[in-house]
C-alpha positions in Angstrom: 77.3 28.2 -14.3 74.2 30.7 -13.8 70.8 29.5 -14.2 68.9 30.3 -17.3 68.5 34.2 -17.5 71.9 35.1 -15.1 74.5 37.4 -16.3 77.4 36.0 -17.1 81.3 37.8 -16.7 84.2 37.5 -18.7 87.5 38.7 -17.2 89.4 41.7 -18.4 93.4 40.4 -19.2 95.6 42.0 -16.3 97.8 44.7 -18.5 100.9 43.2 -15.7 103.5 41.5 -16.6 104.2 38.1 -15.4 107.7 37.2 -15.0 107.5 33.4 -14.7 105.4 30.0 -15.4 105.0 29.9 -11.7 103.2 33.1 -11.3 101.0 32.8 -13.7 99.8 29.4 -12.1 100.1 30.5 -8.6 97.9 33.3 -9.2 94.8 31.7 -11.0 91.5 30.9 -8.8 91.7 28.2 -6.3 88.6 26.1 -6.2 87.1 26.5 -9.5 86.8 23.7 -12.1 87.4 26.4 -14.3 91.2 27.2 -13.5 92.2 25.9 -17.0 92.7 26.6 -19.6 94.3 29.3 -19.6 96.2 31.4 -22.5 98.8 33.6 -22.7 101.6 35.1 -24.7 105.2 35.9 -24.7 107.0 39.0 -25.2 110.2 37.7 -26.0 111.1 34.4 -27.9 111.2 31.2 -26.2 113.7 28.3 -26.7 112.0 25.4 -24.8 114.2 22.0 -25.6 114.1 21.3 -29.0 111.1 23.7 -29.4 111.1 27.6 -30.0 107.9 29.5 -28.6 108.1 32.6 -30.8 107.0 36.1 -29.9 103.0 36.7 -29.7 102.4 33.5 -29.9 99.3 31.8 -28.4 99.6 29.4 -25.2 97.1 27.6 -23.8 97.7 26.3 -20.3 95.8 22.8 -20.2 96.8 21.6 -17.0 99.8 20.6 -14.3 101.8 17.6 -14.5 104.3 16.2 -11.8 107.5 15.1 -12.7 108.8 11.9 -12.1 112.0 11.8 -10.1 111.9 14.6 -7.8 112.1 17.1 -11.1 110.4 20.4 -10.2 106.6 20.3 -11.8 105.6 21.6 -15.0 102.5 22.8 -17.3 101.2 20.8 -20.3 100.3 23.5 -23.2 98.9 23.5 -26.1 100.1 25.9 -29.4 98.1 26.6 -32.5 99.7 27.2 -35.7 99.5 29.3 -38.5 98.1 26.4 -40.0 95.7 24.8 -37.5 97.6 22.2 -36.4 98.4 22.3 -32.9 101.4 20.9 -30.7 101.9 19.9 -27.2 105.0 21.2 -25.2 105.9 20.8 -21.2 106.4 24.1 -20.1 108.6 24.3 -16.3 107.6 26.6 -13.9 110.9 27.8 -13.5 111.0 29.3 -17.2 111.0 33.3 -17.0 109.8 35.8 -19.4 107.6 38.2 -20.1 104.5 36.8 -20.6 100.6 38.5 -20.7 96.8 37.0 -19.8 95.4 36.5 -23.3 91.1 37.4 -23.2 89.4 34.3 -22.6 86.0 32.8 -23.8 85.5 31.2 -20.1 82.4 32.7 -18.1 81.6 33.2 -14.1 78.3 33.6 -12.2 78.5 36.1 -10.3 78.6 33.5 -7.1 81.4 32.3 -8.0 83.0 35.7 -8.5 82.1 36.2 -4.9 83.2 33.4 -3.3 86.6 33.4 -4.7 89.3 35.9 -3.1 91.2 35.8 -6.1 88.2 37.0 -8.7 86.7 39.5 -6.4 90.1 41.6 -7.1 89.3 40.9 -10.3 88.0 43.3 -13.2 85.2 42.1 -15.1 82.4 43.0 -18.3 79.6 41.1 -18.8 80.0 38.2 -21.5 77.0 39.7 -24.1 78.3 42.6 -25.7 74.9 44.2 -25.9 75.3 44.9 -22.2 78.2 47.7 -20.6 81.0 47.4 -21.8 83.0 48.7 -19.3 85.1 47.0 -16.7 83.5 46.1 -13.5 84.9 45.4 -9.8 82.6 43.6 -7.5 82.9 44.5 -3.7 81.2 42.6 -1.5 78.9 44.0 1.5 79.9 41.8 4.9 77.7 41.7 7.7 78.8 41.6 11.2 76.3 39.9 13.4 76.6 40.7 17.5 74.3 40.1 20.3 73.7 42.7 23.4 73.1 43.0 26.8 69.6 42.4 27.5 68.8 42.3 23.9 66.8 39.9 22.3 67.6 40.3 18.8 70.8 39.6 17.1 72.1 43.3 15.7 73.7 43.4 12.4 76.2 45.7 11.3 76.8 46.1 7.3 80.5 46.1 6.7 79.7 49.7 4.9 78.5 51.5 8.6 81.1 53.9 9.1 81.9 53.3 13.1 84.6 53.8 15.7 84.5 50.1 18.1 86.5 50.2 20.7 87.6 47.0 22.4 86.2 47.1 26.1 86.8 42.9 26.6 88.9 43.9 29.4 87.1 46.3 31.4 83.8 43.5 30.5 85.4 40.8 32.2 82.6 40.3 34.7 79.4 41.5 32.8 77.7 38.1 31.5 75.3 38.5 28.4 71.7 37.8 28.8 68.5 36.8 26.6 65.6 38.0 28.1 62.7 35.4 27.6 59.5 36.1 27.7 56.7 33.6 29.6 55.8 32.1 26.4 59.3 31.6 25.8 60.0 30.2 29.2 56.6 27.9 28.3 58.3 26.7 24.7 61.7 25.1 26.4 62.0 21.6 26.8 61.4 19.8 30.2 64.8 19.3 30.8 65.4 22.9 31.3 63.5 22.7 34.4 63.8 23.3 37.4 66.2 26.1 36.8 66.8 29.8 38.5 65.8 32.8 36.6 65.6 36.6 37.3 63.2 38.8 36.6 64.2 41.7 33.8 61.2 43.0 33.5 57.6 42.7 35.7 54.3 42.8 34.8 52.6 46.5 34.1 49.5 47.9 32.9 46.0 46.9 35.0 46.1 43.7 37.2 44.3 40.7 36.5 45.0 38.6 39.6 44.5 39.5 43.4 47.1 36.8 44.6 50.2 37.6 47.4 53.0 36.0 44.5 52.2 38.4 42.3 53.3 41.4 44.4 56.7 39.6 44.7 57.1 39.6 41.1 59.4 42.5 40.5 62.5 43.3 38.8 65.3 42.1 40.1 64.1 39.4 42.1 64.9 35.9 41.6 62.1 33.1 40.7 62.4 29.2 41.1 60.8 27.7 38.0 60.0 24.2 38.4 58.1 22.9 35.5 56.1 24.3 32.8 52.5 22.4 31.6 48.5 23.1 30.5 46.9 23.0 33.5 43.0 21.9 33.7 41.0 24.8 35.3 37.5 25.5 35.9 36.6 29.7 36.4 34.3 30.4 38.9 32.3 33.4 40.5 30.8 33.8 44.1 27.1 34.3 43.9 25.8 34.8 47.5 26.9 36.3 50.9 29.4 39.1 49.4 28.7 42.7 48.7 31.4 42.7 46.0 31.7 40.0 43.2 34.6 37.5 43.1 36.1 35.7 40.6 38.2 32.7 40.7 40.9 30.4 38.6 40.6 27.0 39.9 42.8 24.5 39.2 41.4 20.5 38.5 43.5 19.6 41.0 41.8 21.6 44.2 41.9 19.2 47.3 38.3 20.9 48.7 34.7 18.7 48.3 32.0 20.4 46.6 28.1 19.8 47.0 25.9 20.9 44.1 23.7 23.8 44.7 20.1 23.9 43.0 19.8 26.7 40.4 17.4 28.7 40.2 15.0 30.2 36.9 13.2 33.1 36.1 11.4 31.8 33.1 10.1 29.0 31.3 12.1 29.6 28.7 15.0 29.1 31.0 13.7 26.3 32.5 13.5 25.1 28.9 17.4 25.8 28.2 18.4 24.4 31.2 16.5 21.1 30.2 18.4 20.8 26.9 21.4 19.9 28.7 20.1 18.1 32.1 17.6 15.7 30.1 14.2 15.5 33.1 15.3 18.1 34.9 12.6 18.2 38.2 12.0 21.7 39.5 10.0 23.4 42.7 7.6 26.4 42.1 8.8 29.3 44.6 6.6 31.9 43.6 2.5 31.9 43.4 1.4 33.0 39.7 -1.7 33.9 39.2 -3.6 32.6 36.2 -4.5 35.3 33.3 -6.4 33.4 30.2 -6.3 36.5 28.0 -2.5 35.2 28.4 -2.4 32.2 28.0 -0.7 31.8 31.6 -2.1 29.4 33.9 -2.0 29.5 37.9 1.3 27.7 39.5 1.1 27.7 43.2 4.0 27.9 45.7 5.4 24.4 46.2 4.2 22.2 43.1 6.9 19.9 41.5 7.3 19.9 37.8 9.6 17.3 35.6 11.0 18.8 32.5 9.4 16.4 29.8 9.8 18.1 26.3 8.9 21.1 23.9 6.3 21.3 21.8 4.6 23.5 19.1 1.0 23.8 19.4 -2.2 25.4 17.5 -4.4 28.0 18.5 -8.1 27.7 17.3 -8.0 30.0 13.7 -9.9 32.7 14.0 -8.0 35.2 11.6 -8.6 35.5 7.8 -4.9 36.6 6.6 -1.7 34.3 6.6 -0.5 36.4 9.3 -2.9 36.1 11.6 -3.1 32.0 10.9 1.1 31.7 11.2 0.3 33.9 14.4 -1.9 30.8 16.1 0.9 28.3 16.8 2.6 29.0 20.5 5.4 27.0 21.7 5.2 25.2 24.8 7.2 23.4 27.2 5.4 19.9 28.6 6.1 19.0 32.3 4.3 16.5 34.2 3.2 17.9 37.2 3.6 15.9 40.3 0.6 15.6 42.9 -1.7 12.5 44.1 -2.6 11.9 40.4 0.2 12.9 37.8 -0.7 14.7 35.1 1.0 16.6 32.5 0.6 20.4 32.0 2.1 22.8 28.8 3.6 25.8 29.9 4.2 28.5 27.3 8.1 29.6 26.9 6.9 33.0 27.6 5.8 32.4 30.8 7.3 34.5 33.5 7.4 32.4 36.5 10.0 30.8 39.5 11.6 27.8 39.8 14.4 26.1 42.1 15.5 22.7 40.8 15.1 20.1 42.7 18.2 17.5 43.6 18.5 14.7 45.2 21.8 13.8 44.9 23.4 15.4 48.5 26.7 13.5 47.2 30.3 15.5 47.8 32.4 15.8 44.9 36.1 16.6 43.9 36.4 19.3 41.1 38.0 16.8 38.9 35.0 14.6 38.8 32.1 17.3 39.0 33.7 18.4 35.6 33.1 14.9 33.9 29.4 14.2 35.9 28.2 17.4 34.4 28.0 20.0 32.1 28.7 23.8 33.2 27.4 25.8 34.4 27.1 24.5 37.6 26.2 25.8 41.3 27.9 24.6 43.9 29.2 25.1 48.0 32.6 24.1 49.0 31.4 22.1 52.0 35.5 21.2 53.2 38.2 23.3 51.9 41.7 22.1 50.4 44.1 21.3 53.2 46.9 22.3 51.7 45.9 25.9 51.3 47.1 28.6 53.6 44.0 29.9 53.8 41.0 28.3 51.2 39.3 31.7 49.5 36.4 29.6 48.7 35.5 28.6 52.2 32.6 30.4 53.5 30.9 31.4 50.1 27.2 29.9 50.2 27.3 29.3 46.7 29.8 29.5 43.6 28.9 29.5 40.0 31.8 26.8 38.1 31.4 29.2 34.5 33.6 27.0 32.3 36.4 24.9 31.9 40.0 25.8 30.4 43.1 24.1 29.1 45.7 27.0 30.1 49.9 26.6 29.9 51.1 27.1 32.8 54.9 27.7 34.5 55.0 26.6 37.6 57.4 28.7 39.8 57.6 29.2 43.7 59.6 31.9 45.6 63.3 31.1 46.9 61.8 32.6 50.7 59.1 30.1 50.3 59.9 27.4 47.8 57.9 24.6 49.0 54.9 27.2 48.1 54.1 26.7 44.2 51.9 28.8 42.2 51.0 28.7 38.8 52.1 31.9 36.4 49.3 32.0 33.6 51.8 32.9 30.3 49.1 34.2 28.6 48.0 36.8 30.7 50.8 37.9 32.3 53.5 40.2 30.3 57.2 39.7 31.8 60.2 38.8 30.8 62.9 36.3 32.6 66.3 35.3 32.2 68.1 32.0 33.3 70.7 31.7 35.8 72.9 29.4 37.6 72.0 30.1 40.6 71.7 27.0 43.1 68.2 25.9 43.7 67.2 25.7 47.6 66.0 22.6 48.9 63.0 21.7 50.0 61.3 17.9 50.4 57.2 19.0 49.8 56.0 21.0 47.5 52.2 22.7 47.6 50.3 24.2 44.8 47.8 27.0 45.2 45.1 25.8 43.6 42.7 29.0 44.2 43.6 32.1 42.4 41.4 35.0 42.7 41.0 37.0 39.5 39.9 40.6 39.0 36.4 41.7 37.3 38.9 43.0 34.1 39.9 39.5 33.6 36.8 37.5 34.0 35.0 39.8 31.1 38.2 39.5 29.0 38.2 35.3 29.4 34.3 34.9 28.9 34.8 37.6 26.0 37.6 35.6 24.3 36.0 32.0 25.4 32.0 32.7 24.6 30.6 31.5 21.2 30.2 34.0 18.4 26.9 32.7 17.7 23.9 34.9 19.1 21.5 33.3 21.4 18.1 32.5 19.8 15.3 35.2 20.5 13.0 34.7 23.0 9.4 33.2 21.9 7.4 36.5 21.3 4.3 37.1 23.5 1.1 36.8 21.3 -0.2 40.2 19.8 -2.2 41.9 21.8 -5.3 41.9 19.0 -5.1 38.0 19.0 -5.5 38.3 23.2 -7.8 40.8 23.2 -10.5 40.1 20.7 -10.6 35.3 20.7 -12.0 34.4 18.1 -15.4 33.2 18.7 -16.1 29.8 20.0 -12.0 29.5 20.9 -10.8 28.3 24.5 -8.1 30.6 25.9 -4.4 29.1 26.6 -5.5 28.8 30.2 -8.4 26.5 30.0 -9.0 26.5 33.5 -11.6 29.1 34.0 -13.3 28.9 30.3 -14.7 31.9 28.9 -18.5 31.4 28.7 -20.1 29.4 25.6 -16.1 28.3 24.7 -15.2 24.8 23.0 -12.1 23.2 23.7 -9.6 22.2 21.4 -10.5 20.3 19.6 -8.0 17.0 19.7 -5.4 19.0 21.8 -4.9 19.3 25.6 -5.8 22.3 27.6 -3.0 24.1 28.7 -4.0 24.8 32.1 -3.4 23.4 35.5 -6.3 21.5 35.4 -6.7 17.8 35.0 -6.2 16.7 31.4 -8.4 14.6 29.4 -7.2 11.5 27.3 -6.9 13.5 24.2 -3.4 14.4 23.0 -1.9 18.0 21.8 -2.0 18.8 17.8 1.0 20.2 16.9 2.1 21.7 14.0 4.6 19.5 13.4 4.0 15.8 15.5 7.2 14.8 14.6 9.3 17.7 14.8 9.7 18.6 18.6 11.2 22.0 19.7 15.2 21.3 18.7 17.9 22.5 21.3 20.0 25.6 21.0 23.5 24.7 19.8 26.0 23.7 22.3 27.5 27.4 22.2 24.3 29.1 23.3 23.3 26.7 25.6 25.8 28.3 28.0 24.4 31.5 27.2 21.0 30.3 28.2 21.9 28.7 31.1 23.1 31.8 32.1 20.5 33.4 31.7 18.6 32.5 35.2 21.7 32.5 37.2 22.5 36.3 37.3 19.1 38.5 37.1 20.8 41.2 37.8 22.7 42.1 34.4 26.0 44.1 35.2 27.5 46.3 32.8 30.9 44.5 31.3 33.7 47.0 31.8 35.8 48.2 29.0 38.5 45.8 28.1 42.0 46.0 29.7 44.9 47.7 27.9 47.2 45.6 25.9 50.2 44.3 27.4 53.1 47.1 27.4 56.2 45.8 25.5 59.7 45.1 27.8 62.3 47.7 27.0 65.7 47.5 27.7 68.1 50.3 28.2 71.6 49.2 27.1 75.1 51.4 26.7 77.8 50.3 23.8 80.8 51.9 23.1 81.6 52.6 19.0 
């Protein structure tokens, strides 16, 4: 029965006649515990053997007993006296009459009103009698599930939809019904689906994001070899040099060219500092003369002079103000090299410094992609120095330097052209909107098989990928230049940062180093904190930093590409 709070039916007694034993057991539900018992009454009187079943009396159907010896079957009942007492008599099917469904005590959920045939013709009230008291017929709402041409979804029909369907099977007798899949779709079935023909229902629209020759041959209609599905390593890259126009690349792991790393080049200490963070004594060359300005704290660097990377420091100006401000103002934060000439010698160089700097390598070593992703971190600058062999024609030959931006996990379907199937390319299924459909075509035959490693991307994609792939966190702030009234007006008796060219009458620090280009004497720097050096940037802005002396140039991002437009599907039913 129902759970706690259910209604509960009763049935309404049928005001028809049944003529027989037989009927009456014939017609009760089929399935239900609750088949007996079952009363009823008589019209007329009854002489059953030695027993007389007199009119109005009360029968209660207990339950069906087969007769031994081929008899024909009959119902065990129960009668109640007058009295109380009660009697048992064999009732046969056979035995006619008039006989009437008495009301009954017995209850039904309403599931198992619906799932029996016999109920659902049924009338019912509901068992309390604080509820309606009228009779109720339950009719059931069916559902008609169907699938269409070149429709994804299943459509349902409710039973109640007033429609005209015509039966078309025989004029349909060559149109096959297809599911459209979308790449994701295509990316989510199992390997043993693959390699497989499929046709393409619908092609890519909306702005392109890839400058490849497959992609034009991606159109409607046309059929596509599919030969596996995967994540793919790849590594995106951007040309730096040599081009008028900016080009962008996905590069797979697997690319069969050798690389040589490229030395990168700094505008600032401060990026020279970055850089260090993740390239522990990083070595760098001077390329451009400075000239030294002590009201700046800047000292000279001249064109050639070789500087190691050691580690960043805070250090104390002489006090000369009165207020906490202008005492939290006299720390600077510097970055200590040691500066390579006949006698070596180490040097601070304030992260404010605007300077240049080339780094300096010594490794002339040529690499696969594979390994320069696990030697170093990226960014990286690098020169293709022999292309892949198995490329048509390697894009990346003839750039003199490439920036490798980051590397990417991205599923993949790997699918080739029936003109050219031993030509594979790689379908990115999350930036590319179509929608397929399997057939049984007959794949062609080929032996060799040859991946295009190289895929040149569009300036809409590169800006969405670094958009959706670069840390949320902000970079930190460049160190602040100090304020002008601190440069302007020393305190007396102070040495300027540059300490090469002492003011007149000035004292050095006192237990710190000078941080000029000059020699240094024994003494160590006095940092605010001796223990606490300069900590890295977080591993998501040290990307952003890296960046930061790679492209001096700053180019305005373009707005963001459209979203994909949905597949539509134009399909023609007869009701």
């Amino acid at each position: 029965h129902g759970g706690p709070g259910e209604d509960l039916f009763k049935l309404v007694p049928e005001e028809m006649p049944y003529s027989t034993v037989e009927e009456m057991v014939s017609l009760r539900p089929v399935g239900l515990d609750t088949c007996f018992p079952f009363t009823f009454t008589s019209r007329c009187e009854l002489t059953l053997q030695n027993f007389t079943l007199g009119t109005g009396m009360a029968v209660t159907m207990l339950h069906i007993e087969q007769q031994d010896g081929g008899e024909e079957s009959c119902v065990r009942c129960q009668l109640r006296g007058q009295q109380g007492a009660s009697a048992d008599v064999l009732i046969p099917f056979s035995c006619r009459g008039e006989f009437y469904e008495c009301e009954s005590d017995q209850t039904y959920t309403l599931q198992e009103i619906m799932s029996s045939p016999h109920l659902c013709s049924r009338h019912f009230c509901f068992s309390k009698k604080t509820k309606h008291g009228a009779s109720l017929v339950f009719s059931p709402i069916y559902q008609v599930q169907a699938i269409m041409h070149l429709r994804k979804n299943i459509v349902k029909f409710p039973s109640s939809l007033e429609v005209d369907v015509v039966d078309v099977t025989m004029e349909s007798q060559d149109l096959t019904f297809v599911t459209p899949l979308t790449l994701l779709e295509v990316f989510a079935q199992p390997d043993e689906a693959f390699p497989t023909m499929a046709e393409i229902l619908e092609h890519h629209e909306g702005q392109p994001l890839f400058r490849c020759t497959w992609l034009a041959e991606l159109h409607k209609g046309h059929p596509l070899v599919l030969h596996k599905r995967g994540s793919s390593a790849m590594v995106l890259a951007s040309g730096l040099k040599g081009r008028k126009a900016r080009q962008y690349f996905l590069m797979s792991q697997s690319y069969g060219g050798r690389l040589r790393r490229r030395p990168r080049e700094f505008e600032s200490v401060y990026e020279l500092y970055a850089a260090s963070t993740q390239a522990p004594f990083l070595t760098v060359r001077v390329t451009r003369h400075s000239e030294e300005m002590e009201e700046e704290g800047l000292l000279a660097l001249s064109v050639g002079e070789q500087l190691e990377v050691l580690r960043c420091e805070k250090v104390k100006l002489p006090g000369g103000g009165t207020s906490q401000e202008e005492k939290n103002n006299q720390t600077v934060e510097v970055l200590v090299c040691r500066q390579e000439k006949e006698e070596s010698e180490v040097v601070h160089l304030p992260l404010y410094m605007q300077s240049h700097f080339v780094e300096k390598l010594t490794d002339n070593k040529k690499y696969s992609l594979k390994d320069l992703c696990k030697a170093f971190a990226l960014p990286l600058d690098v020169k293709v120095v022999s292309g892949d062999a198995e490329l048509e024609k390697d894009p990346l030959v003839g750039f003199s330097s490439l920036r490798l931006q980051e590397a990417t996990i991205q599923p993949m379907v790997q699918a080739s052209l029936p003109g050219k199937p031993e030509r594979c390319f790689e379908i990115p299924t999350d930036w590319l909107n179509m929608s397929l459909s399997f057939t049984n075509d007959p794949l062609p035959l080929t032996q060799e098989y040859h991946l295009e490693t190289v895929t040149e991307v569009t300036d809409s994609f590169y800006y969405e990928f670094r958009k959706l792939t670069a840390s949320d966190e902000p970079p930190p702030p460049r160190p602040p230049k100090p304020k002008p009234s601190s440069r302007s007006n020393p305190p007396s008796g102070s040495k300027p940062l540059s300490g090469s060219k002492p003011l007149s009458g000035s004292k050095p620090l006192s237990g710190s180093k000078p941080l000029s280009g000059s020699k240094s004497s024994k003494a160590t720097p006095s940092p605010s904190h001796p223990d606490a050096p300069c900590l890295p940037p977080k591993s998501g802005t040290l990307s952003l930093l890296s960046d930061l002396s790679l492209d001096s140039k700053k180019t305005q991002r373009p707005p963001a590409p459209l979203p994909p437009v949905s597949s539509s599907f134009q399909t023609s039913c007869t009701f």
